[in-house]
C-alpha positions in Angstrom: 86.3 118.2 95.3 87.2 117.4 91.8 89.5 114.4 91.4 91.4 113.6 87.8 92.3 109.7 87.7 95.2 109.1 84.4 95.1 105.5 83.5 97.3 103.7 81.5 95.8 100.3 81.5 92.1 99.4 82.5 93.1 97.3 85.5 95.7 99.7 87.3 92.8 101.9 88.8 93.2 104.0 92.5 92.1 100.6 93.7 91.5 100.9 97.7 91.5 104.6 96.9 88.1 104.4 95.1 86.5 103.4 98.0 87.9 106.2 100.3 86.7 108.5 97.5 83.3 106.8 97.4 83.0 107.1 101.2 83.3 110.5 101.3 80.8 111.2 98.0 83.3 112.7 95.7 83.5 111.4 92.3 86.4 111.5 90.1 87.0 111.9 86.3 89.2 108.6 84.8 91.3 109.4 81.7 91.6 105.8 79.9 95.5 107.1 78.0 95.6 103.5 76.5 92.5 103.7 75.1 92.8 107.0 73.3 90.8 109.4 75.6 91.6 112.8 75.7 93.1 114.6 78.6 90.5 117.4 80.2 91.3 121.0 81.3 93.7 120.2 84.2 92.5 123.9 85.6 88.8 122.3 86.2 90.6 119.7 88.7 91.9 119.8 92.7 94.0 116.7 92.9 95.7 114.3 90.0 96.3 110.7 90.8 98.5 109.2 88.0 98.4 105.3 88.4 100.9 102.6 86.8 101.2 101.1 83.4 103.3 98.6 81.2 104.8 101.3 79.4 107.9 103.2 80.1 108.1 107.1 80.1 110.6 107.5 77.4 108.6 105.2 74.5 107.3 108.8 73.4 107.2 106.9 69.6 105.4 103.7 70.7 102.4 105.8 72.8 102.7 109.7 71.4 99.7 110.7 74.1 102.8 110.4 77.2 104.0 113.3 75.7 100.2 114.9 76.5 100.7 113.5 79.6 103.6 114.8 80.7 102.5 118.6 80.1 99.7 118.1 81.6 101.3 116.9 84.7 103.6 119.7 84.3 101.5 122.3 83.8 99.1 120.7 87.0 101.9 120.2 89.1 104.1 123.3 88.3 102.0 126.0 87.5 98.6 124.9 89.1 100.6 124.1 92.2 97.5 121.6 93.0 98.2 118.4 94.8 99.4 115.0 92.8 100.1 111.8 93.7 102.2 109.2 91.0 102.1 105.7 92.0 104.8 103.4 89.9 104.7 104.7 86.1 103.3 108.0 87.9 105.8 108.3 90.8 108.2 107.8 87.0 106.2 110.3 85.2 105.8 113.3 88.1 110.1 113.1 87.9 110.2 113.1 83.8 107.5 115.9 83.3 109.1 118.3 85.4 113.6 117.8 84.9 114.1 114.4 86.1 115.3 111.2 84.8 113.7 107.5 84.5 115.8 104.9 83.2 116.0 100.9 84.0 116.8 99.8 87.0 119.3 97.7 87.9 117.0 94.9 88.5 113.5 94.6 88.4 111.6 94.8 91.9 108.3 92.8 92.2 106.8 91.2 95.5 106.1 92.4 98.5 109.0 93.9 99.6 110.9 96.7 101.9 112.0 100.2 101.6 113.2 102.5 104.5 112.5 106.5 104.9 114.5 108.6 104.9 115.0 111.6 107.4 112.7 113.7 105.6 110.3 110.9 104.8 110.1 110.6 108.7 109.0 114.0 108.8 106.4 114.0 106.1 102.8 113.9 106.7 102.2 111.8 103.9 104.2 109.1 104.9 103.8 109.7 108.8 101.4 106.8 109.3 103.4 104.4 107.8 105.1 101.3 110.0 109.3 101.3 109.6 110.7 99.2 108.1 108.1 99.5 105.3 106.6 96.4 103.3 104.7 97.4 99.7 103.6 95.8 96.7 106.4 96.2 94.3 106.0 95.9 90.2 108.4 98.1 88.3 111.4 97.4 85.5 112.0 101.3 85.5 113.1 103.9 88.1 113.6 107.0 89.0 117.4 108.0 88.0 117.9 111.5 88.6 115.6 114.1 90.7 114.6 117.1 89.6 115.7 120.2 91.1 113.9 121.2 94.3 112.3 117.3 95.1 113.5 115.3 98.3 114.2 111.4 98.8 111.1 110.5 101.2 112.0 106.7 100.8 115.0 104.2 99.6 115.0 100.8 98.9 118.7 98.7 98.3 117.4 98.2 94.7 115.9 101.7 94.2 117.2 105.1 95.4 113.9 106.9 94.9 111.2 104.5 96.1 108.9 107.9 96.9 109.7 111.6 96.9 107.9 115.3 97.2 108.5 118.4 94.7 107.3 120.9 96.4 104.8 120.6 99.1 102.3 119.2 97.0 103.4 116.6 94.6 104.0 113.0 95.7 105.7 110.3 94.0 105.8 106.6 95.0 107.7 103.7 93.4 105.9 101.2 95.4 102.0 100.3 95.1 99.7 101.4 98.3 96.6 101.2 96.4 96.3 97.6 96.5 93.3 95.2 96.8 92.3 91.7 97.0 92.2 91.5 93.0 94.8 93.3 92.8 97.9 90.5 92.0 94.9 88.1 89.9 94.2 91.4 87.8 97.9 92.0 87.3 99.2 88.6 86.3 96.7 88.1 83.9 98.2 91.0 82.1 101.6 89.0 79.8 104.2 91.8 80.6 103.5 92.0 83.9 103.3 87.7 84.5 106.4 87.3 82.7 108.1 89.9 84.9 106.3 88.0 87.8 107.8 84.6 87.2 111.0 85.9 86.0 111.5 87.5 89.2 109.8 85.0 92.0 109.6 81.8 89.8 106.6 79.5 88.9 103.6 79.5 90.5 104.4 83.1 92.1 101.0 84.2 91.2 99.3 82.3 94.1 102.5 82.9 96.6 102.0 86.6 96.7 98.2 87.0 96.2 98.7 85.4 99.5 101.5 87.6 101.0 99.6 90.5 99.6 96.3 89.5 101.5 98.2 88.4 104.4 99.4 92.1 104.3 96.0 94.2 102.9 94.7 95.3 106.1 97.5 97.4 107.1 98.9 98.4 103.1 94.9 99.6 103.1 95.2 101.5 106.7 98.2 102.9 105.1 96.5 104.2 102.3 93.3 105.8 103.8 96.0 108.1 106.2 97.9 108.9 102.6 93.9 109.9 100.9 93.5 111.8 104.5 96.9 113.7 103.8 95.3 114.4 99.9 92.5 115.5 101.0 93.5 117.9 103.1 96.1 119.2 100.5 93.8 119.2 98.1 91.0 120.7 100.4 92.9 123.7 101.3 94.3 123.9 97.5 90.7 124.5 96.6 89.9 126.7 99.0 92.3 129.3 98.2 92.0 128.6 94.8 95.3 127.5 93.6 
């Protein structure tokens, strides 16, 4: 199993998901975008996890390398037809790099918070293990505005329209943040951007009030992510095997 890991910021890694992948032996292959490394051979990969960031998908000028990005997804997701999974800024990216739309949201989300699926959402494996209604880890300025053609709604928040959604039966994008770990909110909040969007939206001393929702929370957002790395794994498993 070859796994690609696109970063856009040292400290929004997979998270929980690096232990699932350590579990099972496979290794993966992190692209540090911020930093300036180059983007591999999307071919020599099985699955693509494309993590968050502090940028948006549209500041093409300010970071020229999302444009990279976005072809790479494309060509990964579109004609690869291998398995991807966006969380925030990649849930963003998956709908920009193949016809859709990110814009700003109406207002920003952040905190633990809760979106409902959909009809199809009910029905997908991917988010089949998930308790209704659904509390995540929210962070994002940015959404999804318009789908593109062929992707379905999986799950909606009142904020959001497009907290998570499939293109395909391969590609995943979520708005929301299931990788999440005991570090996570410390790691985050010590990022500027990300505290000022923290304290803008919860007030002061917010970093302390959700590290502790968020632990409160961690044992079932990290049962929910090991059954959405089962649900990869298996995409990506039979992917491979019939070499997409």
């Amino acid at each position: 199993m070859r796994v690609l890991v696109l970063q856009h910021l040292a400290v929004e890694h997979p998270g929980i998901f690096r232990d699932f992948l350590r579990a099972d032996s496979i290794s993966w292959t992190t692209v540090e975008l911020d930093a300036g490394d180059a983007i591999p051979d999307v071919a020599d990969f099985d699955l693509m996890l494309v993590m968050g960031g502090p940028q948006d998908v549209w500041q093409e000028s300010e970071h020229p390398w999302l444009r990279e990005e976005k072809a790479a997804i494309r060509r990964f997701v579109v004609d690869l037809k291998r398995p991807y999974l966006g969380l925030c800024l990649g849930h963003q990216l998956l709908a920009a790099a193949i016809g859709g739309n990110v814009a700003p949201g109406a207002r920003p989300e952040v905190g633990m918070l809760t979106v409902s699926r959909t009809e199809e959402g009910r029905r997908d494996p991917l988010l089949a293990g998930f308790e209704e209604p659904i509390q995540v880890l929210q962070w994002h300025g940015a959404e999804v505005a318009s789908l593109p053609e062929g992707a379905t709604i999986l799950a909606s928040s009142e904020a959001c329209r497009v907290q998570a959604f499939r293109w395909g039966a391969h590609a995943y994008g979520l708005q929301f943040h299931i990788e999440a770990t005991g570090d996570t909110v410390g790691e985050w909040a010590a990022i500027p951007v990300y505290a000022t969007s923290l304290e803008a939206t919860l007030g002061a001393g917010a970093v302390e009030s959700l590290r502790g929702e968020v632990e409160r929370h961690l044992p079932r957002l990290n049962g929910e992510a090991k059954k959405v790395y089962t649900q990869l794994m298996l995409l990506a498993g039979a992917a491979s095997s019939i070499g997409a």
